[in-house]
C-alpha angles and dihedrals in degrees: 000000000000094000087050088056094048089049096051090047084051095047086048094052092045097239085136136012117240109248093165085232112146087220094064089064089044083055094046089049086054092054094046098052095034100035093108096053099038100059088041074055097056089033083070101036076057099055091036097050079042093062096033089061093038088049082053101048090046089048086056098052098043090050093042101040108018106033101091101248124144117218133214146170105295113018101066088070073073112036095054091060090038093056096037091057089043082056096044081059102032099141094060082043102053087039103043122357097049096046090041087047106043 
């Protein structure tokens, strides 16, 4: 009965859009039960994707700007990919290529 109350108060406010689907109510139920953690759980997908863009971003400066490459005319048409796919995958790249590499 509670569940049938929130849905309605959610139907009125126009959150969701009545299908008249039983498994709208069961989705509303999970939410309801789960709402708290799930959002602690997307709280933390957030932060990790953060430093995992800013780990990137940081890989491809310091590639590109303080690794002691020169630069001419024509490799640097390679380097830059080279060095944005290196950052796409900068974890494998601090643990094993660099160490192996250097």
């Amino acid at each position: 009965m509670r569940y049938t109350n929130e849905f309605s108060a959610l139907r009125q406010s126009n959150h969701i859009r009545f299908t008249g689907l039983p498994e709208t109510v069961i989705i509303i139920q999970k939410v309801d039960v789960l709402g708290g953690a799930m959002r602690r759980v997307i709280q933390w997908e957030q932060v990790a994707a953060t430093a995992y863009g800013v780990g990137g971003i940081a890989t491809f400066v310091y590639l590109t700007f303080f690794d002691d490459v020169v630069y001419n005319w024509w490799n640097w048409i390679l380097i830059i990919p080279i060095n944005l796919f290196l950052a796409h995958i900068w974890p494998i790249y601090w643990l094993f290529l660099r160490p192996i590499f250097e």
